[in-house]
C-alpha positions as CSV (number, residue, x, y, z in Angstrom):
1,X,184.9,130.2,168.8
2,X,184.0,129.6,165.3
3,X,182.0,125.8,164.4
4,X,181.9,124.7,160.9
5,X,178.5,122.7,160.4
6,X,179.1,120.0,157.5
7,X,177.0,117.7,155.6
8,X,180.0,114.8,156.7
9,X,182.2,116.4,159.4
10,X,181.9,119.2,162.3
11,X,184.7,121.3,163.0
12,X,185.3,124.2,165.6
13,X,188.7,126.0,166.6
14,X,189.2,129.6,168.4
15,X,190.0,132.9,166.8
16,X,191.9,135.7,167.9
17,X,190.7,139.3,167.0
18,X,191.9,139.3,163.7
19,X,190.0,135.8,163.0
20,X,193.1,134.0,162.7
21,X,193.2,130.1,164.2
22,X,194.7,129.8,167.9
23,X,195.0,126.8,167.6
24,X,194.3,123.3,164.9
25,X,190.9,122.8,164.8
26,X,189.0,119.6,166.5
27,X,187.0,117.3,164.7
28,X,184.0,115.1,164.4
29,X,182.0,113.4,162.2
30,X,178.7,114.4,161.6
31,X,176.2,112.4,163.3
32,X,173.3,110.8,161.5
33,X,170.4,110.8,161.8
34,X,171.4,114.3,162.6
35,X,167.8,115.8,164.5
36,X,168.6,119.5,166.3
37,X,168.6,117.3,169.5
38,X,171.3,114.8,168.7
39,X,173.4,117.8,166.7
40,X,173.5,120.0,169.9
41,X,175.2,117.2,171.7
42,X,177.3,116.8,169.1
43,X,178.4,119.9,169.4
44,X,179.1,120.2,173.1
45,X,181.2,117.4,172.6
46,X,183.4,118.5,169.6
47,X,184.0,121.9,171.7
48,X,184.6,120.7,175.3
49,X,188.3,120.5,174.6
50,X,188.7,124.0,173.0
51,X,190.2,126.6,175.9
52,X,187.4,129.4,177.0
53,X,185.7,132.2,174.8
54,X,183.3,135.1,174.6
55,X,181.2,134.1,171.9
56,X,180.9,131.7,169.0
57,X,180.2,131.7,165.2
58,X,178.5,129.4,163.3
59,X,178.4,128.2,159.5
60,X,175.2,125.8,158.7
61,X,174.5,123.6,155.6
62,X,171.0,125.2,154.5
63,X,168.9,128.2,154.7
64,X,169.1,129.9,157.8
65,X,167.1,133.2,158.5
66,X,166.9,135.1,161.2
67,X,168.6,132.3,163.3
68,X,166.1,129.6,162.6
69,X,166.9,126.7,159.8
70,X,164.6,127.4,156.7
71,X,166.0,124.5,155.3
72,X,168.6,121.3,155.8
73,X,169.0,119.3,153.0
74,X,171.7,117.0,154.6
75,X,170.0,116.3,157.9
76,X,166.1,116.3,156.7
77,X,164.1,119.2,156.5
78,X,161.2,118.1,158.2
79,X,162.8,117.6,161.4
80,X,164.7,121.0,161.0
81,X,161.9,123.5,159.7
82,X,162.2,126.7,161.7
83,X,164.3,125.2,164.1
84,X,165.9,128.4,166.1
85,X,169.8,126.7,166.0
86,X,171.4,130.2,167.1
87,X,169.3,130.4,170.4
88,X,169.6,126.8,171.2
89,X,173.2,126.3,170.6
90,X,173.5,129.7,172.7
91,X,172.0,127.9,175.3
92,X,173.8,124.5,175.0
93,X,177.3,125.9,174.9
94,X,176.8,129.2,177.2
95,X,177.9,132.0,174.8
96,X,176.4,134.1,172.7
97,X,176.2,133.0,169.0
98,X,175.8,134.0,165.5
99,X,174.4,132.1,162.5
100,X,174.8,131.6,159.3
101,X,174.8,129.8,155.9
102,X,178.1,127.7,156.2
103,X,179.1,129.2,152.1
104,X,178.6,132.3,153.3
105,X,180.6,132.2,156.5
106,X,183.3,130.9,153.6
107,X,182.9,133.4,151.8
108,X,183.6,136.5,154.3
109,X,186.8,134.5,155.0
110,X,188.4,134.7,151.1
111,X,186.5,137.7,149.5
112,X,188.6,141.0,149.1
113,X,185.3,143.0,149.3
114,X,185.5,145.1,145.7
115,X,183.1,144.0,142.6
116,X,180.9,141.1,142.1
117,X,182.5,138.0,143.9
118,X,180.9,135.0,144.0
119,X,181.9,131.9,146.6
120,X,180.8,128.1,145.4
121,X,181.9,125.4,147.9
122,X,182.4,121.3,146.7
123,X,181.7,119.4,149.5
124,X,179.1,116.8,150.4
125,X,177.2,119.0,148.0
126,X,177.7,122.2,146.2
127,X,177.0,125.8,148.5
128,X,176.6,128.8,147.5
129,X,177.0,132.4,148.5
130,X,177.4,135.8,146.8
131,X,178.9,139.6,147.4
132,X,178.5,142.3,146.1
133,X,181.7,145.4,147.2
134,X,181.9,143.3,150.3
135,X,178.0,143.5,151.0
136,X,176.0,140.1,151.6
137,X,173.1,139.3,148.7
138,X,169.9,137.6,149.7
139,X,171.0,134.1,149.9
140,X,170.7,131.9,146.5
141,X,170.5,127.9,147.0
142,X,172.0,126.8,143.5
143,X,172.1,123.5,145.6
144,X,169.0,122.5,144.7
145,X,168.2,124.3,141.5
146,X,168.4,122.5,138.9
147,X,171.7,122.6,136.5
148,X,172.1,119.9,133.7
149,X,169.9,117.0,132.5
150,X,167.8,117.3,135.2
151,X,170.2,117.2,138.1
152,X,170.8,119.7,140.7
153,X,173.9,121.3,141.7
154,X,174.5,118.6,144.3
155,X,173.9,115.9,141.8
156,X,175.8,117.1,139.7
157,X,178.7,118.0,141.6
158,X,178.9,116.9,144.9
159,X,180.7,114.6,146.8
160,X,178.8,111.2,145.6
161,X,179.3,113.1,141.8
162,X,183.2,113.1,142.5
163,X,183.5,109.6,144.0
164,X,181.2,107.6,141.4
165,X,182.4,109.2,138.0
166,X,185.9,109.7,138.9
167,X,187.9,112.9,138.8
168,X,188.4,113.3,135.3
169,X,184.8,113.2,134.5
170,X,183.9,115.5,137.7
171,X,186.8,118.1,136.4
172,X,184.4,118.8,133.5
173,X,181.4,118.7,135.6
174,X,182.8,121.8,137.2
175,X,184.3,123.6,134.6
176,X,180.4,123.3,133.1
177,X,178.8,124.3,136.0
178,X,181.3,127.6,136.6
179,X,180.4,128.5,133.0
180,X,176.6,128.4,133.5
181,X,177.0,130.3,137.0
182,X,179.3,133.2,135.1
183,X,175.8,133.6,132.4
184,X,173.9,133.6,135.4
185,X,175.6,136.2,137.8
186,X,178.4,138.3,135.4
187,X,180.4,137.8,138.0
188,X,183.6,139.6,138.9
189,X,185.5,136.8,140.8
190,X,184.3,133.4,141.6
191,X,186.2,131.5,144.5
192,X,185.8,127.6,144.7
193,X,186.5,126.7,148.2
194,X,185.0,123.8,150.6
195,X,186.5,120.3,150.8
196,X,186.8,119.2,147.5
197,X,188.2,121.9,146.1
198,X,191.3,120.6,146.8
199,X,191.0,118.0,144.2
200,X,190.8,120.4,141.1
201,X,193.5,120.3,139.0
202,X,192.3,121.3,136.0
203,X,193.1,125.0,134.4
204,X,190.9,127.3,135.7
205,X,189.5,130.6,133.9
206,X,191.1,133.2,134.4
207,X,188.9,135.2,137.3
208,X,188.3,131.5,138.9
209,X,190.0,131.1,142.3
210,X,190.6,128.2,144.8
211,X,190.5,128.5,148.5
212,X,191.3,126.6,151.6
213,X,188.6,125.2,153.3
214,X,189.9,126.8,156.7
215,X,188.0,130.3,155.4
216,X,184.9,128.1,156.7
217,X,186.1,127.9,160.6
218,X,188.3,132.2,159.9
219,X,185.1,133.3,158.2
220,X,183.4,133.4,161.4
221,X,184.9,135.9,163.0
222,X,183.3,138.6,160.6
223,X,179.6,137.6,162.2
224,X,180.6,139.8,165.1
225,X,181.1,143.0,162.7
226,X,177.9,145.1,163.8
227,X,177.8,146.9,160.7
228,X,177.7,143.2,158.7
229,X,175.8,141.9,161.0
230,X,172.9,144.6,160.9
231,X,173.1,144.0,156.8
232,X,172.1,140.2,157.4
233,X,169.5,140.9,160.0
234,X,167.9,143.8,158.2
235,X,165.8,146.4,160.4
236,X,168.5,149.1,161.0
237,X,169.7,150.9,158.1
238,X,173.2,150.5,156.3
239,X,176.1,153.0,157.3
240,X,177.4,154.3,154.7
241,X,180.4,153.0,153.2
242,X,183.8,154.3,155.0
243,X,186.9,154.9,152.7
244,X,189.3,151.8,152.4
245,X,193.0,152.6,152.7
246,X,193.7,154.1,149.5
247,X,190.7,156.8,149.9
248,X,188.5,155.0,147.9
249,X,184.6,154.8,148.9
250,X,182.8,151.5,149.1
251,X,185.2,149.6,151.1
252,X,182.6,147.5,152.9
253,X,182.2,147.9,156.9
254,X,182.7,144.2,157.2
255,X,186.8,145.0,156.3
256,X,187.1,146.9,160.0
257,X,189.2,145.4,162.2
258,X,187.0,142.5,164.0
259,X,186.7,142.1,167.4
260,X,187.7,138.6,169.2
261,X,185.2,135.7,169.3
């Protein structure tokens, strides 16, 4: 079972083995105030009428680390602060689970795994998460850093950005912030997926990319990848890279076929 935690909505659907949807995903919206007490039963209700798995997957809107909440922006970090989400929503819903950053659960749902790609999500604010052949880089929260005149990437371009300046003005918004973020990283491929990126209609550069927003729910299945897995958690040592299908090295251990959740 894969959950997609969101600043306005909670989603959650079931995966097969090659992390494709069973079946349409169920829905809520996001409670607030949103404490870890009254999120848990939120959850436990969005998922009672999904059919039985073996574990679950979960994409969160802050910093998570080691499967505590560093930071939640949406929800208020006080009451959040080292909160240890992966245990308790093990507990709560009776599986084992994974979790992570809800961009970068995205993220290993769209990227092809070769060069620098870099995932940026529009939703209720802007997420962020970036790959390097496949490989997960120490999380970076553009979210909050500031961008232009002052105003952070979710000021800037988030949801509130979209629905008080209108479209037109939010297009360029955008199409500023994915120049300053190619400066910053050089990258190879950037992918704008979450919510909102479905109201871009602008022309895009070249090696700029939309996505659904489903990658955020099919992501998931890729936490239960060992090799990936022991890259996020750190403390055992990276295999090295097997050959992808065309003999070449690098292809990341992420792209082996996944194992149900």
């Amino acid at each position: 079972m894969a959950i997609d935690i969101g600043g306005t909505g909670l989603k959650a659907s079931i995966l097969d083995r090659y992390g494709r949807m069973i079946l349409d995903p169920v829905h809520l919206p996001t409670p607030y105030p949103c404490t870890p007490r009254i999120l848990l039963g939120a959850l436990v209700k969005l998922t009672a009428p999904l059919p039985s798995h073996d574990r679950i997957s979960i994409g969160f809107p802050g910093v998570v680390r080691g499967g505590r909440v560093v930071t939640a922006p949406h929800f208020g970090n006080k009451a959040w602060r080292g909160y240890p989400l992966e245990a308790a929503a093990s507990e709560r819903l009776k599986r084992p689970a994974r979790l992570l950053n809800d961009a970068e659960v995205q993220g290993l749902g769209i990227i092809a795994g070769r060069g620098l790609e870099v995932v940026l999500t529009l939703g209720t604010g802007v997420g962020s998460a970036v790959f390097a052949d496949g490989w997960l880089a120490p999380h970076l929260e553009l979210a909050h850093h500031p961008l232009h005149n002052g105003k952070t990437y979710n000021e800037y371009a988030g949801n509130e950005a979209l629905h008080r300046h209108g479209k037109k003005k939010w297009h360029r918004r955008v199409l500023n912030m994915i120049e300053i973020v190619e400066s910053l990283l050089n990258y190879d491929v950037l992918y704008l997926g979450g919510g909102n990126a479905r109201h871009l209609t602008v022309h895009l550069p070249r090696n700029v990319r939309t996505a659904s927003n489903a990658n955020g729910i099919t992501g998931g299945i890729h936490l239960w990848d060992e090799a990936f897995w022991h890259n996020v958690r750190g403390g055992n040592a990276r295999p090295a890279a097997p050959m992808d299908r065309q003999g070449v090295h690098g292809a990341p251990p992420r792209r082996k076929r996944p194992t149900p959740a």
